[in-house]
ZAMARGU-4260 file (C-alpha; in steps of 0.2 Angstrom, whole numbers, plus 5000, padded with zeros to 4 digits):
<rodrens>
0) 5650/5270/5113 | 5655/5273/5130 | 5652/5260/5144 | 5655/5260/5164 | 5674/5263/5159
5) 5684/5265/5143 | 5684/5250/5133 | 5697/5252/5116 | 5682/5252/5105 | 5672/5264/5091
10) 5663/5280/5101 | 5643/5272/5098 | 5633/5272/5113 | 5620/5260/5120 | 5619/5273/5132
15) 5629/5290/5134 | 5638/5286/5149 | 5652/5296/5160 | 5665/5302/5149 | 5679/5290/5160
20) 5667/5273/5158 | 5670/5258/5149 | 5666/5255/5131 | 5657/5239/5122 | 5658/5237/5103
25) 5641/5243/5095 | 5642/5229/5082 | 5645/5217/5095 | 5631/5223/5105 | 5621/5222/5090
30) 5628/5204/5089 | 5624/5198/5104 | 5605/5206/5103 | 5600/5194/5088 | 5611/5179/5093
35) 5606/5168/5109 | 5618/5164/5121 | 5634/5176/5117 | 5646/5181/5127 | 5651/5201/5126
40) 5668/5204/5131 | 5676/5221/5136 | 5691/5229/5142 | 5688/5241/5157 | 5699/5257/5162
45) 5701/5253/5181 | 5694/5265/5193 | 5702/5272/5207 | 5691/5274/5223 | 5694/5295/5220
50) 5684/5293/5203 | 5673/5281/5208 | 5666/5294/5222 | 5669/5309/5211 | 5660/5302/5194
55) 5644/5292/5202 | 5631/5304/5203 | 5624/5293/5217 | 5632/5281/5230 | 5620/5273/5242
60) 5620/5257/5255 | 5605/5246/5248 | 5598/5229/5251 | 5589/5219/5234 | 5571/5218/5233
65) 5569/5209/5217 | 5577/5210/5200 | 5568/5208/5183 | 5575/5208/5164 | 5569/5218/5150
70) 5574/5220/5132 | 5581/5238/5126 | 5587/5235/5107 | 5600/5231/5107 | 5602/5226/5122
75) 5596/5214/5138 | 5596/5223/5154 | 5591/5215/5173 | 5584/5229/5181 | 5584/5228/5200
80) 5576/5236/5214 | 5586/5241/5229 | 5579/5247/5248 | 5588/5262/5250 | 5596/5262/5269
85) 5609/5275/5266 | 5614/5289/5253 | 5631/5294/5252 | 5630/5305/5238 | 5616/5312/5227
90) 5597/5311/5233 | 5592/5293/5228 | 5575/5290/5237 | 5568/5277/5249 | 5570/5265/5233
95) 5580/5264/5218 | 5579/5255/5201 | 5597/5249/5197 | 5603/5242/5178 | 5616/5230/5173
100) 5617/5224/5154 | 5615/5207/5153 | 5600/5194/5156 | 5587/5182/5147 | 5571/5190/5140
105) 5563/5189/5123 | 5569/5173/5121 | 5586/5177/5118 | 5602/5178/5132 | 5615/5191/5132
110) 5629/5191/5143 | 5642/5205/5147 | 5659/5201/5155 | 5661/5212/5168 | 5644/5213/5174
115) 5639/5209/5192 | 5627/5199/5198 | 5615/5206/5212 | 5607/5193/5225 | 5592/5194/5232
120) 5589/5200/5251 | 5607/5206/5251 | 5613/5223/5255 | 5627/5230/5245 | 5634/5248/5242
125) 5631/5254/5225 | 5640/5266/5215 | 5630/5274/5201 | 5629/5286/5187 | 5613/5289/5175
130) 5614/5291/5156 | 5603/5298/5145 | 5591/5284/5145 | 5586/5287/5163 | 5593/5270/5167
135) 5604/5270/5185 | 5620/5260/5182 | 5634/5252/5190 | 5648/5262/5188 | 5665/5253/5181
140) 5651/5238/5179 | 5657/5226/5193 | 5669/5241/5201 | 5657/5249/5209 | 5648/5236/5217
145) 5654/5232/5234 | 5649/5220/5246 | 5647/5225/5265 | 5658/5215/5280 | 5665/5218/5295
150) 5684/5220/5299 | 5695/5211/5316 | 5688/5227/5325 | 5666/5225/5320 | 5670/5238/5310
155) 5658/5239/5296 | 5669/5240/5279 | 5666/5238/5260 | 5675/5225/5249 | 5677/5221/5233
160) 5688/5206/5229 | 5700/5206/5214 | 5693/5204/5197 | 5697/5194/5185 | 5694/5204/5170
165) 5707/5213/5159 | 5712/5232/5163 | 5720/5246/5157 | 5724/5263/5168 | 5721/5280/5160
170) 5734/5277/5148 | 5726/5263/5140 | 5741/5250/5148 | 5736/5233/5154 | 5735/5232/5173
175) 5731/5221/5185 | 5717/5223/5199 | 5718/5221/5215 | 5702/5226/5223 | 5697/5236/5236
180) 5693/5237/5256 | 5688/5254/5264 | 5679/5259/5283 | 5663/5264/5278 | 5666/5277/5291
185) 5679/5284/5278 | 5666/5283/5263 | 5655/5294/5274 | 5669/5306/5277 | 5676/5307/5261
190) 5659/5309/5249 | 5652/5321/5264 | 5668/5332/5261 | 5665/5333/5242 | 5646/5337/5246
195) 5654/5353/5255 | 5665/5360/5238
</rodrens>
């Protein structure tokens, strides 16, 4: 099952996701979808900023509208729609719908490590692929989320701080992250670039 990364796991899908993604047990999916409460942990393949640009099938600047949660045996997803303000890459439309596993519905509450949590009214830049489901997801699940500042010079940058969850590169060795920072001016240049090959 493959899963915003690879996770050391079997090869069961929720959803088919982008061949490098991260991978959650099926059983414990299955687990968590009957038991309340339970926490579903997962080791992530750390993404570089090349293959988050090159994997996403869309990367846009957005701002929250509203989030809801729905139940997709086996799993809980928060579904939220974002206010498209700019598309980097792909062709995403004034608004999207964006999925992260995880949430309360049904009765029951699921929670994935790794997952982001999205806040209302605030604009982020999104990194996205789309499985098989139709569902838009977060690519690398918290890795490619970025929040939006400004650096010494009121340049606008994105950021995303270290996380604390554990990693592996490519070659399945434990690594440490340590986030990222990059112009937006550079993210324009860089996916308008690859638009061109």
């Amino acid at each position: 099952m493959q899963y915003f990364g690879r996770i050391l796991a079997s090869k069961h899908a929720i959803d088919t996701m982008p061949r490098r993604s991260a991978i959650l047990p099926l059983g414990l999916l299955l687990l968590a979808s009957l038991m309340p409460g339970v926490s579903c942990a997962a080791t992530l393949e750390q993404l570089s900023e090349e293959r988050l640009i090159n994997d996403s099938t869309e990367i846009l600047r957005g701002t929250v509208a509203y989030c809801n949660q729905t139940y997709r045996p086996p799993v809980i997803w928060t579904v939220c729609e974002v206010n498209v303000t700019e598309a980097f890459k792909g062709s995403p439309g004034a608004k999207v719908q964006v999925a992260i596993p995880g949430g309360t519905a049904a009765g029951f509450r699921q929670s994935f490590e790794g997952s982001p949590t999205l806040t209302r009214n605030t604009e982020y830049v999104f990194f996205l692929w789309q499985g098989k489901s139709g569902l838009k997801q977060i690519m690398g699940l918290s890795q490619g989320l970025m929040n939006i500042a400004k650096d010494d010079k009121g340049n606008l940058i994105i950021v995303r701080n270290k996380s604390n969850e554990q990693m592996v590169n490519a070659s399945g060795q434990p690594v440490e992250d340590t986030g990222l920072s990059m112009p937006l001016a550079t993210l324009r240049k860089r996916t308008a670039r690859g638009t061109r090959q």
